[in-house]
C-alpha positions as CSV (number, residue, x, y, z in Angstrom):
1,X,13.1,-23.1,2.2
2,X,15.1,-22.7,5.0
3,X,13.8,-20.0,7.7
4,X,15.9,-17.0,7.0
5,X,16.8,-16.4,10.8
6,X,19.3,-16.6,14.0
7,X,17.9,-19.7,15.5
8,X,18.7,-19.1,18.7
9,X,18.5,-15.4,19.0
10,X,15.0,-15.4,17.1
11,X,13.7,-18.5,20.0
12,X,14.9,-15.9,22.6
13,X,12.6,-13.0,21.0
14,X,9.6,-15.9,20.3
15,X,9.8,-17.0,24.2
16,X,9.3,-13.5,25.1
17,X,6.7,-12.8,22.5
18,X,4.7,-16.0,23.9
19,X,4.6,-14.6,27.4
20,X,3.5,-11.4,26.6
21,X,0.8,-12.9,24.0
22,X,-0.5,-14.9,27.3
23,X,-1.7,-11.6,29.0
24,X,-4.6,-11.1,26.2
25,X,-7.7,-13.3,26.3
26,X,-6.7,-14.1,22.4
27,X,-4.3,-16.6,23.8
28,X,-5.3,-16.6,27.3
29,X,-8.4,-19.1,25.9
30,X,-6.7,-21.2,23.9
31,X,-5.6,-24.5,24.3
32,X,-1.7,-24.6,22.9
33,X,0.8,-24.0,24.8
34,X,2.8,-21.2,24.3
35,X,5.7,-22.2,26.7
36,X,8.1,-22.9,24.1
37,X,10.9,-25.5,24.7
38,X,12.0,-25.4,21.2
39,X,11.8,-24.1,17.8
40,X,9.3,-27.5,16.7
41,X,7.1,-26.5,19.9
42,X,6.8,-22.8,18.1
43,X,6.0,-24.4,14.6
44,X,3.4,-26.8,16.0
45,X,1.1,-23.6,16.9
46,X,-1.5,-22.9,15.2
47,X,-2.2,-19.8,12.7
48,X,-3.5,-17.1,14.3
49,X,-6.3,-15.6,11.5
50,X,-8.1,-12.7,11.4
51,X,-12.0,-14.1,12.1
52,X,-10.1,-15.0,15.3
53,X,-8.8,-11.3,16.1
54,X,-12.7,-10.7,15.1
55,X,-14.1,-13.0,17.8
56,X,-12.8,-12.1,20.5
57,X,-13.8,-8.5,20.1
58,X,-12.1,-5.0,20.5
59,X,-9.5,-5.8,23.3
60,X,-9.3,-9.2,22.6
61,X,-5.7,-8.7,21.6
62,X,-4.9,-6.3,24.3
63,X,-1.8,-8.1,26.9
64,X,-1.0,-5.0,29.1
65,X,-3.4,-2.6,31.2
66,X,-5.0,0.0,29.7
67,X,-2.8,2.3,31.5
68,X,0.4,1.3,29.4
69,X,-1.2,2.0,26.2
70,X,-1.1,5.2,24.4
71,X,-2.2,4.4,21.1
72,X,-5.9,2.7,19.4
73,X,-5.8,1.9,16.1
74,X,-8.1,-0.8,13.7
75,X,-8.0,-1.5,10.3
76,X,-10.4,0.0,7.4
77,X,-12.5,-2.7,6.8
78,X,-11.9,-2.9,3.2
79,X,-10.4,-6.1,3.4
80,X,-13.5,-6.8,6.0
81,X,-14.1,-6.3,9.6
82,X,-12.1,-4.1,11.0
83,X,-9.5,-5.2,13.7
84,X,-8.5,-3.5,16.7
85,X,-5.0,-3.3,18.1
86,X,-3.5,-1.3,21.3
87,X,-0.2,0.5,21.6
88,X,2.5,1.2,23.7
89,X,4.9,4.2,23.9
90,X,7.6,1.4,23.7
91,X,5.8,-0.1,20.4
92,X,5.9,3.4,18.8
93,X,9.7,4.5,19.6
94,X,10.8,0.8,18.5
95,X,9.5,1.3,15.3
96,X,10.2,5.1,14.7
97,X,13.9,3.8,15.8
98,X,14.4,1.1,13.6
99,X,13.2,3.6,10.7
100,X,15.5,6.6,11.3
101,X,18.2,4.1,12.2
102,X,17.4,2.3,8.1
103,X,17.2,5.2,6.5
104,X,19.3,8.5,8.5
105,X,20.5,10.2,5.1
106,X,16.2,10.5,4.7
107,X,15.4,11.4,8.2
108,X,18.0,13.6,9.5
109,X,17.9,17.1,12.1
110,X,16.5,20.0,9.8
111,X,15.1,17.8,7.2
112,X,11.5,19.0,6.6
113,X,9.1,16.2,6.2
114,X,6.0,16.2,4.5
115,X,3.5,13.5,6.7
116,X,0.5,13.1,4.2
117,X,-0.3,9.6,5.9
118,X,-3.8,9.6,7.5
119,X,-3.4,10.0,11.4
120,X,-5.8,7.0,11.6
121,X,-3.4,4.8,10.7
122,X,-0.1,4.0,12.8
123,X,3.0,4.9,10.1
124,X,1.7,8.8,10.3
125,X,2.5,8.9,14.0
126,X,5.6,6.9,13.4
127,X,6.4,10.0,11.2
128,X,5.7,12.6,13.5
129,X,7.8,9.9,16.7
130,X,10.7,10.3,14.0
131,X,10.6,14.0,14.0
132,X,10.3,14.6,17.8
133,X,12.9,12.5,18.0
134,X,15.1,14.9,16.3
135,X,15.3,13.0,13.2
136,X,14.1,16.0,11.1
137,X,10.8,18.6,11.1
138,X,7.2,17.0,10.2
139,X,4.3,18.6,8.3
140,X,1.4,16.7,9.9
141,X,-0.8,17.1,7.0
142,X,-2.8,13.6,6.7
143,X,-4.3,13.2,3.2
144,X,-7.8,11.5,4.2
145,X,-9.2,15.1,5.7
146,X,-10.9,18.4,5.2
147,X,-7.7,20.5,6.4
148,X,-5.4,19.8,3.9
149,X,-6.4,18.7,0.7
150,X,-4.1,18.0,-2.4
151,X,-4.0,21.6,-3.2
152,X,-2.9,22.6,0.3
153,X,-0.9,20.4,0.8
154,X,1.2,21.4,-2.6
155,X,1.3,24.8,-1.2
156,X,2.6,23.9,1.7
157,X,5.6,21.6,0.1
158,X,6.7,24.8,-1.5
159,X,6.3,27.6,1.8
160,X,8.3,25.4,3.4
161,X,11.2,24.1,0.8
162,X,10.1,20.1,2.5
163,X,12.3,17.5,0.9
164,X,10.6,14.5,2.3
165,X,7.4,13.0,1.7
166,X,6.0,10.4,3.4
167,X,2.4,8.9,2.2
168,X,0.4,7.0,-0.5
169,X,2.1,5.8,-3.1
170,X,-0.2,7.6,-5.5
171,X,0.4,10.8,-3.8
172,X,3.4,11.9,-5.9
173,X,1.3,11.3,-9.1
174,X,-1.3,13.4,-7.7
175,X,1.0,16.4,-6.9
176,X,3.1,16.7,-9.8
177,X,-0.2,16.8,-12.0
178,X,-1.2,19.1,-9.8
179,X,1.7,21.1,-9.9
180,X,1.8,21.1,-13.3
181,X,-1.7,22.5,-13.7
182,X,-0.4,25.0,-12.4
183,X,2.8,25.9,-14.7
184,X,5.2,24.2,-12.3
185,X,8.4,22.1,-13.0
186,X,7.7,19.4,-10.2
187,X,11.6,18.2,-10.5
188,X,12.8,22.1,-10.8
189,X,10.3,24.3,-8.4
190,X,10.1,22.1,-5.1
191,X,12.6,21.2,-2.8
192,X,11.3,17.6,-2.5
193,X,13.9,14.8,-3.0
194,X,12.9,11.9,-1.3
195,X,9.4,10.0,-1.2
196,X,8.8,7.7,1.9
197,X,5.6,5.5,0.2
198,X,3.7,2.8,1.5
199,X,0.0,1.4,1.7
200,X,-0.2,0.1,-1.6
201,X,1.1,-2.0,-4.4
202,X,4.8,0.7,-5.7
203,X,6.2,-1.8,-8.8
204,X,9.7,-1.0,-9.3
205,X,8.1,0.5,-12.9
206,X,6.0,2.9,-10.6
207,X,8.7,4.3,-8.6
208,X,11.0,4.9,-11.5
209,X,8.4,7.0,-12.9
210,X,8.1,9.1,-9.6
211,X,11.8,9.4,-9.5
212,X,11.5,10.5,-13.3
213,X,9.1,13.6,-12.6
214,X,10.4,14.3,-9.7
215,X,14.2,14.1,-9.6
216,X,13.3,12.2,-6.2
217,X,14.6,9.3,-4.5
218,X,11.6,6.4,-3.8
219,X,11.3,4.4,-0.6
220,X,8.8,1.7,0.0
221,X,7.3,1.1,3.6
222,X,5.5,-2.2,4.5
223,X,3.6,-3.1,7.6
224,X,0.3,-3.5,8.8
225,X,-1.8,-2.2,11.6
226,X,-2.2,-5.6,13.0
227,X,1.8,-6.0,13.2
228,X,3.3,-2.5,12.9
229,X,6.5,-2.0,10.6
230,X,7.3,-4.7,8.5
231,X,10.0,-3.8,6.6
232,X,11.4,-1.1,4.1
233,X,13.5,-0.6,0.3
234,X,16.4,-0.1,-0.5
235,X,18.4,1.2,-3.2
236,X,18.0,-1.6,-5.2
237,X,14.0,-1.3,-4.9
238,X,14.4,-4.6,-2.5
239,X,11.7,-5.1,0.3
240,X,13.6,-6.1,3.5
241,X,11.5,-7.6,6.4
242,X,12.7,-5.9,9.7
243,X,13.7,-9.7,11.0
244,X,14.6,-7.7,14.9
245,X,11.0,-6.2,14.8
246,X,8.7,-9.3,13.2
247,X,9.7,-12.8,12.9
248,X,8.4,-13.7,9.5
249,X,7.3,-17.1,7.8
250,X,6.8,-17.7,4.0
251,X,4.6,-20.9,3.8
252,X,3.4,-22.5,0.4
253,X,-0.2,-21.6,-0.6
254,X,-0.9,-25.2,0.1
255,X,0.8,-26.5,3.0
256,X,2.8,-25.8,6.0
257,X,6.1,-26.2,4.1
258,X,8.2,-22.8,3.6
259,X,8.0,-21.7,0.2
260,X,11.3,-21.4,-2.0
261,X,12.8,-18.6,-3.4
262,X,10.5,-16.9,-5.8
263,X,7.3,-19.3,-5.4
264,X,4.3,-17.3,-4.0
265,X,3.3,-18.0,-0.6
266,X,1.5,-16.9,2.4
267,X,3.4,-14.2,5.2
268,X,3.2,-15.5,8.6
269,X,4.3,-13.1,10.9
270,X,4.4,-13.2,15.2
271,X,5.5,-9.4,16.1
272,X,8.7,-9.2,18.0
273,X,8.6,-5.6,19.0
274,X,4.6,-5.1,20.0
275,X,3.8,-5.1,23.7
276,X,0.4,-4.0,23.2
277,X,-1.2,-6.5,21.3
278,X,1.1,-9.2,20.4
279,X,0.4,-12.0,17.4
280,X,1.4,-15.0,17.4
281,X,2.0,-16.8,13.3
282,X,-0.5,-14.6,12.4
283,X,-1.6,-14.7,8.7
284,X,-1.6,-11.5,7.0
285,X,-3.7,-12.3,4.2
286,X,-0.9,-11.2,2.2
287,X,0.2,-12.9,-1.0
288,X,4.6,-12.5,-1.2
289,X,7.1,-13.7,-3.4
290,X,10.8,-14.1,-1.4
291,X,13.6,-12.9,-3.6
292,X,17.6,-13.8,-4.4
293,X,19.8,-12.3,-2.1
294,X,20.1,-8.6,-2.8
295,X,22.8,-6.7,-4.6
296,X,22.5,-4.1,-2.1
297,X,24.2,-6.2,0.2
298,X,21.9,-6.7,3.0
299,X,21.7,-9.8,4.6
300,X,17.8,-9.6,5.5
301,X,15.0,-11.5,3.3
302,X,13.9,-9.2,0.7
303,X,10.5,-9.4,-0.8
304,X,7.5,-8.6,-3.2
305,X,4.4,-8.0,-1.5
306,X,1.8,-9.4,-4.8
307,X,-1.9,-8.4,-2.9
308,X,-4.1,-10.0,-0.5
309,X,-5.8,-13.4,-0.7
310,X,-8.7,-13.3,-2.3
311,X,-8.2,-10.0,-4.8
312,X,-6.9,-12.1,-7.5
313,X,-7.7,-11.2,-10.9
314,X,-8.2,-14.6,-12.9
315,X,-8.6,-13.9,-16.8
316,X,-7.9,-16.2,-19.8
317,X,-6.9,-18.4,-18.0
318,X,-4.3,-17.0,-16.1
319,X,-4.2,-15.2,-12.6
320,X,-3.0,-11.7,-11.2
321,X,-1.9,-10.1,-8.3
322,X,-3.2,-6.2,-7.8
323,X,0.4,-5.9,-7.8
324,X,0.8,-7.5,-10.9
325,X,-2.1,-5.5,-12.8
326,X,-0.6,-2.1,-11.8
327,X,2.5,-2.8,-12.5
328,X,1.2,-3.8,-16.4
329,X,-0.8,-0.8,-16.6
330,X,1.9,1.4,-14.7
331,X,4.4,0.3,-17.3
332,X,2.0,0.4,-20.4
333,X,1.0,4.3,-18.9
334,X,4.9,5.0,-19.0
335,X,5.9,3.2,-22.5
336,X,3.7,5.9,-23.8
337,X,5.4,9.1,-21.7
338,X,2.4,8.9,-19.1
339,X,2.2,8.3,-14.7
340,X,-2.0,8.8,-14.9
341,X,-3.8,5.7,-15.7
342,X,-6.6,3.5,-14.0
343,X,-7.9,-0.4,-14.9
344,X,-11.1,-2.0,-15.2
345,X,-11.4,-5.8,-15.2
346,X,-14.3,-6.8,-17.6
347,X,-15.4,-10.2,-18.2
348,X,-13.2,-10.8,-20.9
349,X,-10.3,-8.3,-20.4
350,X,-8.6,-5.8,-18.9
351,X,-8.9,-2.4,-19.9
352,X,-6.6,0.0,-19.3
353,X,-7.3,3.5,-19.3
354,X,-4.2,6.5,-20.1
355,X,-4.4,10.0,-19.9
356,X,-2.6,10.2,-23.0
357,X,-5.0,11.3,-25.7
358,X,-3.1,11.9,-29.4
359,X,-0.3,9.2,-28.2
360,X,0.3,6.3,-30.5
361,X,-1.0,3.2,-27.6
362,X,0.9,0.5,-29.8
363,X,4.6,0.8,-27.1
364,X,2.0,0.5,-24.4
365,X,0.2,-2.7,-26.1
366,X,3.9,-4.5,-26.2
367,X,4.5,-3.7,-22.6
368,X,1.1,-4.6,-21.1
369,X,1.4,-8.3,-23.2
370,X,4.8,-8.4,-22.0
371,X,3.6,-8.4,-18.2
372,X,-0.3,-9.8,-18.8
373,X,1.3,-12.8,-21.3
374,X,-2.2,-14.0,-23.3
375,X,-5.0,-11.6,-21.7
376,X,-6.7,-9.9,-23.4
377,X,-6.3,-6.1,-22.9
378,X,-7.6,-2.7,-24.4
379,X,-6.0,0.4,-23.9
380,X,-8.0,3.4,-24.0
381,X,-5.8,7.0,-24.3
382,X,-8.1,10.0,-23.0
383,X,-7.8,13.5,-22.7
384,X,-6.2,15.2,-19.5
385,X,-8.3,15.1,-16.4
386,X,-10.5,11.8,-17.8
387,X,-8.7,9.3,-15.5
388,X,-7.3,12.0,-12.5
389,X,-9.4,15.0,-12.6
390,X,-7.5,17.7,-10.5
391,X,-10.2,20.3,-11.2
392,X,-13.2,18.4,-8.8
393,X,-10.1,16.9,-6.9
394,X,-9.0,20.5,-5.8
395,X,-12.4,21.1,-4.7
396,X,-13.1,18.4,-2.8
397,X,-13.0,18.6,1.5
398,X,-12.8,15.0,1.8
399,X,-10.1,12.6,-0.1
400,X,-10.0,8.8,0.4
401,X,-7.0,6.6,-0.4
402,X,-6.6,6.1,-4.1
403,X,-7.5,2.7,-6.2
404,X,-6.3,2.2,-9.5
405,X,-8.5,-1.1,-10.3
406,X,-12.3,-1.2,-10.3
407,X,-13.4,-4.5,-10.8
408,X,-16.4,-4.7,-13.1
409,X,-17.3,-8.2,-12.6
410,X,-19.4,-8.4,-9.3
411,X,-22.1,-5.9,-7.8
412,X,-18.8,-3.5,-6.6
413,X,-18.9,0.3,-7.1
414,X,-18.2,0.5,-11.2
415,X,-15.6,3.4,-11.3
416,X,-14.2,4.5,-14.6
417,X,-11.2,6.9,-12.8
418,X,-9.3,7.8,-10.0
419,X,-11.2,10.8,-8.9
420,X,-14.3,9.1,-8.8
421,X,-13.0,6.5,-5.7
422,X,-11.7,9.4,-4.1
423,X,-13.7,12.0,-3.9
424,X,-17.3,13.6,-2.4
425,X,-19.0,15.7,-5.1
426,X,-17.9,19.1,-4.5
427,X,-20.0,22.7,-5.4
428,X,-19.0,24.2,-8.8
429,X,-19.3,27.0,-10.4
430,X,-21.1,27.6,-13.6
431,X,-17.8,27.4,-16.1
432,X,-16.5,24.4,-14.0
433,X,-19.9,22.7,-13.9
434,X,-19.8,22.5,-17.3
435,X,-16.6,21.3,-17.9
436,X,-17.2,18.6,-15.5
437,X,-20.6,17.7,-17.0
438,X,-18.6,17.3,-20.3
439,X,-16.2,15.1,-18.7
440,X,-19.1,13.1,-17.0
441,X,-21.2,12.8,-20.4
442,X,-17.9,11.1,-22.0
443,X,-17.3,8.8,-19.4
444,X,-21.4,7.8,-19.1
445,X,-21.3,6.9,-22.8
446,X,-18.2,4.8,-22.1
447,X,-19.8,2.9,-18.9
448,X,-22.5,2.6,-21.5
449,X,-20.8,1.1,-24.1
450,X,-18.7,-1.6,-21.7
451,X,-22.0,-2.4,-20.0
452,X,-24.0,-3.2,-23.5
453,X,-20.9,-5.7,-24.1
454,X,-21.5,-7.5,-20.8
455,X,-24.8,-7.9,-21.7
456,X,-24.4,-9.4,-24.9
457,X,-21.4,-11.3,-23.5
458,X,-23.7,-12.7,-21.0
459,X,-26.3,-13.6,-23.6
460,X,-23.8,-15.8,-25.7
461,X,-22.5,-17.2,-22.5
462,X,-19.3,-16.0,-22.8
């Protein structure tokens, strides 16, 4: 594959990138040189990986004084170690730019926006840059805290007619159950109209199923807190990499060869726009799949992020993406009129677990084969509140980022729903105590019966 870019206007932005990069002891120490005299001379460098952003310690990435930076932020850790990366005030309005600039019928004066992105990570200040920027009114109401929780921040969507969103991609599922808990229309009795998502796997399945509830518009966001923004969708659900702000390599799983249109391969990215702590072909980790030029007209590569190396599912024989799997059980949850549903990978299949109780789960077993080809799969349709339980979660002070796959297989947390990765047990009250225990005495006796069928599985050497 031929590298998507302006030659000689991307060797400009790489020169520059190199210098900076020489300012932190990442680079400082190593033995290539990064005074490019041609593209081949860029090519020839090595990967920059993440053991290495690990090894050189917290400001081992850091080019400019610590004056210059305004901004610390590191990574979760749930991928690993955590890395550590170092901000400018220039790194932040480049971004927050390029976004209002994308997307100015979403972020526009007077437009209320709801900013339920934890203020640990980097895209929830981008939100709040966009605002002060006059590029609309934000809500900082970060979902990972004890201020506002799901509830609140529901409540507050409504008080003040916001018509933006920008957070999880789970968030909108959470919301419009909640809402509807409550005897609320989410499409007809909030103002929301637009959903600004990223974080997470979004299948084009999943936001047409937000846009159903809602009446919404859905946006994806991509980036990283190593790099910063990567790249955003468009109307055609397309992920376009921001080529001005990252220069972006797609090399084959295998080799140092780019990777053609549609094969999977690794995203290589050296960050254009960051001042702070500048990468050079750093490897993401992240699994993509380059598309066909878009129909939306946009020259840029457009792509599908799959997951991260190392969380494939492989089953009978064949392997999955996270993005793969929740896009099967995302599809499967919709073919039967549902958005609430949660996987577990067992030995020998996936289950795939709908809050859908009397529906017939047949439509749902013809899409999930459809996507999943030979696996096997079981679909289990539970009450309300069995998969996403808004009672505990409305109770909760402290919420953690959704999963929607708990894999069974290894010595992981075993997690049976959504509430249950995201929640701290909360106090109850006697009625609510025993509603809960109910739901916790069903789901015990299916843990139960799914870890009597490992170990029999196990015994036969399946």
């Amino acid at each position: 594959m031929e590298n998507p870019h302006d030659f000689g206007r991307a060797f400009r932005a790489l020169q520059l990138t190199c210098e900076r990069a020489l300012g932190s002891p990442l680079y400082r120490e190593q033995p290539s040189n990064l005074r490019l005299a041609s593209m081949e001379d860029f090519q020839k460098l090595p990967l920059t990986k993440r053991q290495d952003l690990q090894r050189v310690g917290i400001h081992g990435t850091r080019a400019v004084p610590l004056e210059e930076v305004c901004h610390y932020g590191e990574t979760s850790g749930t991928t690993g170690a955590s890395n550590s990366t170092w901000l400018t005030a220039g790194d932040f309005a480049r971004n927050a730019q390029a976004i209002a600039v994308r997307h100015p019928d979403i972020f526009a004066p007077g437009r209320i926006i709801m900013n339920r992105f934890p203020f640990m990570s980097a895209p929830a200040h981008l939100i709040q840059l966009i605002a002060q920027q006059g590029a609309g009114v934000s809500i900082p109401a970060g979902n990972i805290n004890w201020d506002v929780p799901f509830p609140r921040a529901l409540d507050l969507a409504r008080r003040t007619g916001a018509q933006v969103l920008a957070g999880f991609p789970f968030e909108p599922i959470i919301l419009a159950k909640l809402a509807q808990a409550r005897g609320l229309d989410p499409a007809k009795d909030l103002a929301l109209d637009t959903f600004f998502l990223g974080g997470s796997p979004l299948p084009p399945v999943l936001q047409r199923r937000i846009e159903k509830i809602w009446n919404a518009r859905v946006i994806e966001l991509y980036g990283s807190t190593e790099t910063m923004l990567l790249g955003t969708g468009c109307c055609e659900r397309s992920l376009h990499l921001e080529i001005d702000h990252a220069y972006c390599e797609i090399l084959r799983l295998d080799s140092e060869e780019y990777a053609d249109v549609g094969e999977v391969g690794r995203l290589i990215v050296t960050t254009l726009g960051i001042e702070g702590s500048p990468l050079i072909r750093f490897d993401t980790g992240d699994r993509v799949r380059r598309l066909p030029p878009c129909a939306c007209g946009d020259p840029r590569p457009a792509i599908v992020v799959l997951g991260r190396d190392g969380d494939e599912v492989k089953l009978g024989g064949s392997q999955f993406y996270s993005y793969e799997i929740i896009e099967a059980a995302a599809a499967a949850a919709d073919a039967i009129d549902s958005s609430v549903f949660f996987t577990v990978v067992l030995p020998d299949r996936l289950l795939v677990r709908i809050e859908a109780e009397f529906a017939d789960p047949a439509p749902a077993y013809t899409a999930l084969r459809h996507h999943l080809r030979d696996v096997k799969v079981e679909i289990e349709c539970v009450a309300p509140d069995m998969v996403l339980d808004t009672e505990t979660l409305s109770r909760s002070p402290s919420v953690y980022k959704p999963v929607l796959i708990s894999d069974w297989r290894g010595p992981e947390r075993h997690i049976l729903s959504i509430d249950q990765g995201m929640i701290e047990w909360p106090a109850l009250g006697f009625a609510e105590a025993g509603r809960w225990l109910n739901r916790i005495w069903k789901k015990a006796l299916t843990r139960r019966r799914l870890k009597q069928k490992i170990r029999v599985a196990k015994r036969r050497g399946e």
